[in-house]
N, CA, C and O of each residue as an XYZ file, in Angstrom:
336
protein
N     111.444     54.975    160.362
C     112.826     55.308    160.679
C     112.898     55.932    162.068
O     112.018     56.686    162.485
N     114.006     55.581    162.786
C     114.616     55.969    163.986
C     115.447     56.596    163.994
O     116.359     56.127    163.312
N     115.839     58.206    164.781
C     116.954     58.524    164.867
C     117.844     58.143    165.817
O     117.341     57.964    166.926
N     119.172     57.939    165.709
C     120.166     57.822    166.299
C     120.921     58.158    167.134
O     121.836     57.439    166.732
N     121.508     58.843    168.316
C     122.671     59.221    168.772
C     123.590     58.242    169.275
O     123.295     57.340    170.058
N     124.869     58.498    168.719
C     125.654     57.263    168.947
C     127.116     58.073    169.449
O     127.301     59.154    168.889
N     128.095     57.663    170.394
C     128.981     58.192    170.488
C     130.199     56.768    171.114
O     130.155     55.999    172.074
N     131.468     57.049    169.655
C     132.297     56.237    169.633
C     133.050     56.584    170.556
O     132.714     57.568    171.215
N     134.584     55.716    170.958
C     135.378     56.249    171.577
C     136.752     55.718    170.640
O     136.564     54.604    170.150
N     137.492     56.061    170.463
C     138.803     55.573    169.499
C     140.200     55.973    170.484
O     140.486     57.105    170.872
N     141.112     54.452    170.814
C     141.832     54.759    171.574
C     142.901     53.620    171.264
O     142.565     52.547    170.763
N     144.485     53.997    171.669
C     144.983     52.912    171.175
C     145.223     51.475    172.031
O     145.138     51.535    173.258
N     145.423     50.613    171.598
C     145.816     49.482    171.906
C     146.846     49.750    173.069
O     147.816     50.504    173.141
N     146.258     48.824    173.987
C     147.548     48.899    175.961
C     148.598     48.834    175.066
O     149.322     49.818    175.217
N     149.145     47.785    173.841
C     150.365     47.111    173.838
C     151.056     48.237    172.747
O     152.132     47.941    172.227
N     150.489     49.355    172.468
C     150.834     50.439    171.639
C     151.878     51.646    172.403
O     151.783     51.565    173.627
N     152.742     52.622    171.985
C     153.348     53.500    172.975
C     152.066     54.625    173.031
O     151.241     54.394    172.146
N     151.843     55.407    173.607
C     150.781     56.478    173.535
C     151.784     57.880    173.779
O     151.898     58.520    174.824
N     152.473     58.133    172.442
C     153.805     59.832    173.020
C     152.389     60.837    173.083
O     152.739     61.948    173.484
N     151.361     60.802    172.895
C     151.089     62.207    173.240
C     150.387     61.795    174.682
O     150.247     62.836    175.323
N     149.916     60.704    175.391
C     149.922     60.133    176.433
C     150.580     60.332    177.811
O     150.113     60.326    178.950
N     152.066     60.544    177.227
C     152.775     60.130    178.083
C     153.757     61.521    178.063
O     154.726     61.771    178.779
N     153.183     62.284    177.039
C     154.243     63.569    177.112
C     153.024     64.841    178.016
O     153.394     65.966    178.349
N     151.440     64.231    178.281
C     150.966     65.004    178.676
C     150.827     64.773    180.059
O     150.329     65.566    180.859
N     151.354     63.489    180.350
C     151.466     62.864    181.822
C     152.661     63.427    182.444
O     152.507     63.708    183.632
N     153.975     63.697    181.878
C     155.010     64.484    182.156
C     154.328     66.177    182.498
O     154.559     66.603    183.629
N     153.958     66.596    182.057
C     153.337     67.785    181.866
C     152.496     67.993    182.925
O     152.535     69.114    183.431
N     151.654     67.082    183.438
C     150.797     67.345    184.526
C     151.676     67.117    185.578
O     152.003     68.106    186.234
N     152.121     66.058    185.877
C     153.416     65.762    187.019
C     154.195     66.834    186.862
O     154.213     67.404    187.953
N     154.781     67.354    186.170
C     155.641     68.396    186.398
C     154.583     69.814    187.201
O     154.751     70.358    188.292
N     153.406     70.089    186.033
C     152.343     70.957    187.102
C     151.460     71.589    188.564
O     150.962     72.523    189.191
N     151.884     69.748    188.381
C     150.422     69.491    189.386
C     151.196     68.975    190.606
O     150.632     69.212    191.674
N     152.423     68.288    190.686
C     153.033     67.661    191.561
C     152.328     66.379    191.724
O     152.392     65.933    192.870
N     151.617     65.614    190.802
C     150.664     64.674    190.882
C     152.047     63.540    190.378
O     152.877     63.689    189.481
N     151.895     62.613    191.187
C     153.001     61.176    191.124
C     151.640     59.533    190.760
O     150.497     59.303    191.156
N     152.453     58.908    189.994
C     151.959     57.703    189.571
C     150.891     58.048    188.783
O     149.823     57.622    189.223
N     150.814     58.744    187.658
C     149.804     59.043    186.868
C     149.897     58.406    185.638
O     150.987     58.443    185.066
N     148.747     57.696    185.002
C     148.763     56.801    183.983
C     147.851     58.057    183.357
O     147.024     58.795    183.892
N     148.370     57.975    181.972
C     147.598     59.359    180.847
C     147.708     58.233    179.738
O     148.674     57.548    179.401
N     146.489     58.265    179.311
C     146.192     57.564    177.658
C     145.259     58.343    177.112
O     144.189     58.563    177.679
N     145.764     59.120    175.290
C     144.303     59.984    174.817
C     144.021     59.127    174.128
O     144.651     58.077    174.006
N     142.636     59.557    173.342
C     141.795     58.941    172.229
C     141.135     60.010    172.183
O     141.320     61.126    172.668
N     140.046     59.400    171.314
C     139.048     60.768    170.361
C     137.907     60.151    170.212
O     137.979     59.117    169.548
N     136.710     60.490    170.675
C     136.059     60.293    170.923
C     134.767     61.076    169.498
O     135.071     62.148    168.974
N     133.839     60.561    169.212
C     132.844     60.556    168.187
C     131.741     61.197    168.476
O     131.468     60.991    169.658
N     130.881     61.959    167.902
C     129.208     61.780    168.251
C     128.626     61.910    166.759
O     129.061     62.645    165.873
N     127.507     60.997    166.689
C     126.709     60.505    165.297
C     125.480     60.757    165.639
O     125.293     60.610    166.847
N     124.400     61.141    164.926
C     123.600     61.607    164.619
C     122.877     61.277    163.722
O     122.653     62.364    163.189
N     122.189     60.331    163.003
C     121.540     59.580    162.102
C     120.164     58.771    162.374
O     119.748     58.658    163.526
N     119.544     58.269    161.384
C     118.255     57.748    160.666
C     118.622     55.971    160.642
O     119.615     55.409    160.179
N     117.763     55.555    161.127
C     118.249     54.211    160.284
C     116.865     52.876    160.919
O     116.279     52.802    161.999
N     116.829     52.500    160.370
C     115.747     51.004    160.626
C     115.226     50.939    161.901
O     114.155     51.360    162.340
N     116.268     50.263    162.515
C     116.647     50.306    164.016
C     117.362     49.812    164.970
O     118.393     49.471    164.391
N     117.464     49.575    165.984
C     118.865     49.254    166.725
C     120.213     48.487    165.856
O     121.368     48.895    165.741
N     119.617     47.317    165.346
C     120.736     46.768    164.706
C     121.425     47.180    163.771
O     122.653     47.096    163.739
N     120.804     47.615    163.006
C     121.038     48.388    161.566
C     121.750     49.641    161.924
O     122.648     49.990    161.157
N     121.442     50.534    163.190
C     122.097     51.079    163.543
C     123.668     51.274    164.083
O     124.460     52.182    163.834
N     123.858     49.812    165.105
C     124.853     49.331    165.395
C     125.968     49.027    164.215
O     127.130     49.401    164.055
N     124.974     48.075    163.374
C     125.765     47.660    162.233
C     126.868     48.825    161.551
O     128.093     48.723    161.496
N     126.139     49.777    161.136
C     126.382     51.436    160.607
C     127.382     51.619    161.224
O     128.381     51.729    160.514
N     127.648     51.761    163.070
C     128.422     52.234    163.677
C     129.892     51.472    163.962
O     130.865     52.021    164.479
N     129.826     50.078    163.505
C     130.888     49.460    163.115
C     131.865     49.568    162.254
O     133.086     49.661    162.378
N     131.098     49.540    161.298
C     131.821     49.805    159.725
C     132.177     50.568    159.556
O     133.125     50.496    158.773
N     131.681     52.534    160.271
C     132.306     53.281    159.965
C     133.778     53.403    160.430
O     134.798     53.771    159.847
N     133.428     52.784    162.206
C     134.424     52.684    163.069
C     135.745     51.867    162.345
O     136.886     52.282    162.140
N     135.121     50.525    162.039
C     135.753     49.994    161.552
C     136.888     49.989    160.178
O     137.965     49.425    159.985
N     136.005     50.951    159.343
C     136.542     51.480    157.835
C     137.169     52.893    157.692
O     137.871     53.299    156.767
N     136.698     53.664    158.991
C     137.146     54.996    158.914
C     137.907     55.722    159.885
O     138.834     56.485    159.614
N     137.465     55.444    161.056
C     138.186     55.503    162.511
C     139.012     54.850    162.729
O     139.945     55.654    162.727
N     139.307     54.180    162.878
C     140.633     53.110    163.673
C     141.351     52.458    162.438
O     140.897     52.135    161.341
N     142.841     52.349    163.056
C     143.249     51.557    162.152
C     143.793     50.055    163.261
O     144.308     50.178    164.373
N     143.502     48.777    162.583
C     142.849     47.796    163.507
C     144.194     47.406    163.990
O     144.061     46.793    165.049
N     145.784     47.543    163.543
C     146.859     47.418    164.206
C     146.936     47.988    165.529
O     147.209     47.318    166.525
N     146.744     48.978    165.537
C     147.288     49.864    166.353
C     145.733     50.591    167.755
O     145.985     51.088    168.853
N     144.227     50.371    167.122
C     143.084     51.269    167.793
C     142.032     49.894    167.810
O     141.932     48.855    167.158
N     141.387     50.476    168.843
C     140.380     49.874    169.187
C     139.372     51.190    169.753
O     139.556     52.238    170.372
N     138.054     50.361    169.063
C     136.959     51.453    169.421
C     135.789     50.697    170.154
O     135.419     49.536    169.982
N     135.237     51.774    171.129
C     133.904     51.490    171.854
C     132.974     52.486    171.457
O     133.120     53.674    171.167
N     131.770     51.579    171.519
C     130.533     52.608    171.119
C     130.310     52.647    172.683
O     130.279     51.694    173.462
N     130.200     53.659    172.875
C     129.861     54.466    174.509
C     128.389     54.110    174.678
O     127.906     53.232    175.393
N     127.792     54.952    173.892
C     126.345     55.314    174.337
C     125.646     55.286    172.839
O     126.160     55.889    171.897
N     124.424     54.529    172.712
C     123.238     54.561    171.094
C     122.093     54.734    171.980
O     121.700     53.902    172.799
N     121.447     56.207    171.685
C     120.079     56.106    172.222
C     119.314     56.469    170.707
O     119.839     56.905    169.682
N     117.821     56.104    170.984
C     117.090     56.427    170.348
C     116.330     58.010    170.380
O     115.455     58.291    169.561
C-alpha cells in the first residue's frame, strides 16, 4: 500500500450564476478601487489515504468527487495535485 495526498478543487460551472462570486467582486471593487474584476469561489479538498496505487487511487478520488462533492448540474471538479 501507498499513501496518498490528493487535493480536489470544486467549482461551479462558467454557465452557472456564482452570487457569492459576484457579491464578493462588488465588495473588493468597492474596497480596493480595483475595476474589471472577474471573482468565482469554490472549495477546494485535501485527502489523505492508503490505496494500491495510482489508479486505484484516482479511481477513489472520482467517485467521491463524483458521489459526494459536486452536484454534476451545476459543479465541476479538478483533482489539483495526487502525490505519493
Amino acid at each position: 500500500m501507498k499513501t496518498f495526498c490528493v487535493k480536489v478543487v470544486v467549482k461551479l460551472k462558467p454557465s452557472v450564476p456564482d452570487s457569492k462570486g459576484e457579491s464578493l467582486k462588488n465588495t473588493i471593487e468597492s474596497l480596493f478601487l480595483v475595476q474589471n474584476l472577474t471573482c468565482r469561489v469554490g472549495t477546494w479538498y485535501n485527502f489523505k489515504f492508503d490505496a494500491e496505487n495510482q489508479a486505484d487511487a484516482l479511481n477513489l478520488v472520482k467517485k467521491i468527487a463524483y458521489e459526494l462533492l459536486t452536484n454534476e448540474f451545476a459543479e465541476d471538479f479538478e483533482i489539483r495535485s495526487m502525490e505519493e
